[in-house]
Structures are given as structure tokens and as C-alpha cells.
C-alpha positions as semicolon CSV with decimal commas, in nm:
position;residue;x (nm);y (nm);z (nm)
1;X;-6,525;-1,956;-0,767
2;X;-6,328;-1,657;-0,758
3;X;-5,951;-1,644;-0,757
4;X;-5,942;-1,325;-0,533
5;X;-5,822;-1,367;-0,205
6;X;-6,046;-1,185;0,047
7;X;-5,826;-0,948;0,276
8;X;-5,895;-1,060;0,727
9;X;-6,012;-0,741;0,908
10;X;-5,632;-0,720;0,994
11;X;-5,524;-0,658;0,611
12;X;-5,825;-0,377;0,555
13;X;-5,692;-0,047;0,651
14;X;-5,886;0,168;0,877
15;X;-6,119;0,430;0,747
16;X;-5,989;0,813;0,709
17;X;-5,652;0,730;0,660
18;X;-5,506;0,899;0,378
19;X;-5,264;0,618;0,261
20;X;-5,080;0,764;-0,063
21;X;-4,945;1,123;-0,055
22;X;-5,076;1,379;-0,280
23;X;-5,430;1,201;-0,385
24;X;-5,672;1,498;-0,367
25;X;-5,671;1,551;-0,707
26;X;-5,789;1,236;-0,802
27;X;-6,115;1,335;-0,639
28;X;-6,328;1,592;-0,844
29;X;-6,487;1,750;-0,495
30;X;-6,611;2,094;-0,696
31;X;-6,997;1,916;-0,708
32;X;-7,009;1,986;-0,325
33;X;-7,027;2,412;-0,419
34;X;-7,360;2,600;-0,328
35;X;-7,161;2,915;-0,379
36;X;-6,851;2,981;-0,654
37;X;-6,605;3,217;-0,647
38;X;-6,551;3,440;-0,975
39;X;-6,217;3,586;-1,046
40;X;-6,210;3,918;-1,190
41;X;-5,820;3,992;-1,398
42;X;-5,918;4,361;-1,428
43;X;-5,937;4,376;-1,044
44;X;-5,626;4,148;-0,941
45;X;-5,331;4,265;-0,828
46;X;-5,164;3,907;-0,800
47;X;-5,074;3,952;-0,449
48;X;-5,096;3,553;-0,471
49;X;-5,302;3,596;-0,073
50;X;-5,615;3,351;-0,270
51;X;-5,341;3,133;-0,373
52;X;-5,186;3,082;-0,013
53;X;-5,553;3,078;0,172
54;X;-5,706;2,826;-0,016
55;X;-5,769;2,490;0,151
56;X;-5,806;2,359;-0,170
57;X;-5,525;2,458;-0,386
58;X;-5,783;2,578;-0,623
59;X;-5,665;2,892;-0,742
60;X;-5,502;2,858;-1,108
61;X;-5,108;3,045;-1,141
62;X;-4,876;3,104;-1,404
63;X;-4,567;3,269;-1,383
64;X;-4,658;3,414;-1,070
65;X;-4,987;3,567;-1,112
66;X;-5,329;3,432;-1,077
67;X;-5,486;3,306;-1,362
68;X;-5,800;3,164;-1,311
69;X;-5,998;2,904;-1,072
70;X;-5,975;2,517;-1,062
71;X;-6,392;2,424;-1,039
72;X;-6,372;2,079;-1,027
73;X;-6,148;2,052;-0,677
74;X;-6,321;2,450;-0,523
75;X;-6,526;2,332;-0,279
76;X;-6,699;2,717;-0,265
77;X;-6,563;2,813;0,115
78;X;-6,480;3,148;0,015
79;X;-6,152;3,223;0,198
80;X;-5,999;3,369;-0,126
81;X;-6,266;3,614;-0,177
82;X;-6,259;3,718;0,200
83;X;-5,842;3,769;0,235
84;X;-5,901;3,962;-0,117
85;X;-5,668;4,270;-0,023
86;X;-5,802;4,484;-0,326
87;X;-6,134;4,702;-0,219
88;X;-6,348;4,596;-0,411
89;X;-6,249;4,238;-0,408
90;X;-6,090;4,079;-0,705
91;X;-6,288;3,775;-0,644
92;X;-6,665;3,730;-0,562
93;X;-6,892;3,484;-0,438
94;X;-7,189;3,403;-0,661
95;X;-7,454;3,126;-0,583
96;X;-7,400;2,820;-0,842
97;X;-7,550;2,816;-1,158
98;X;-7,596;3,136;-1,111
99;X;-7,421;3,346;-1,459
100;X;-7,116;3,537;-1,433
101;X;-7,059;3,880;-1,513
């Protein structure tokens, strides 16, 4: 016999609440990507948009200017690569697994 008291339906929190602040990173949600987003430095002009659009915090900064993507948390939406400011797009969408330029 266990020592492990089992919780009433009263002690078991409902489902979808979010019960400690700040968790998402302990989830790795970058598996769920059909599509990723490749960054491209030569094209960037660190306008920091990608960084405020993302859902996902996902884009990678360093003293103020983007420095990569976060693939284990991008979920492949593609918001950054559709606010992209710069003509031709600083970042692009390319199916996954597919190989970057």
C-alpha cells in the first residue's frame, strides 16, 4: 500500500488553467512546425517588428538586435516573416526538414 494520498475531485484543478506564471518554456512546443522560419542577418535591419509579433517569444535578441530563432518553442505560424518590413523579407518560411540556404 501506497503512502500517497489520492487528491477528491475538489483538490484536482480544472483543466486549461495555467497555474504558475511564466511556464511556457518548460514545454519544447517547436515539434508541432510543418513550416520554419529562416532568419537571414544580411537582410535584417533589427527593426525588432518579429520580436514584438511573435506569439511565441521565439525570436533570439542581443543587445537590441535580432540574433537568431528559438526552434524548440517556434511553433512555425509565420507572423514574423509576414510583418517583415524589409522587401525582400529578412525572414522566410521554408517547409521542415527542408535545408536552408
Amino acid at each position: 500500500m501506497s503512502d500517497v494520498k489520492e487528491k477528491s475531485w475538489k483538490e484536482i484543478p480544472r483543466g486549461g488553467l495555467i497555474l504558475e506564471a511564466g511556464n511556457a518554456q518548460e514545454y519544447l512546443t517547436g515539434g508541432w512546425r510543418s513550416k520554419k522560419p529562416v532568419w537571414m542577418s544580411d537582410k535584417c535591419i533589427h527593426c525588432m517588428t518579429c520580436w514584438i509579433c511573435c506569439p511565441d517569444a521565439s525570436i533570439k535578441v542581443k543587445d537590441e538586435k535580432v540574433v537568431g530563432i528559438d526552434y524548440e518553442h517556434c511553433k512555425g505560424c509565420g507572423i514574423c516573416a509576414s510583418v517583415c518590413p524589409v522587401k525582400d523579407k529578412a525572414i522566410k518560411m521554408i517547409r521542415e526538414g527542408e535545408k536552408d540556404e
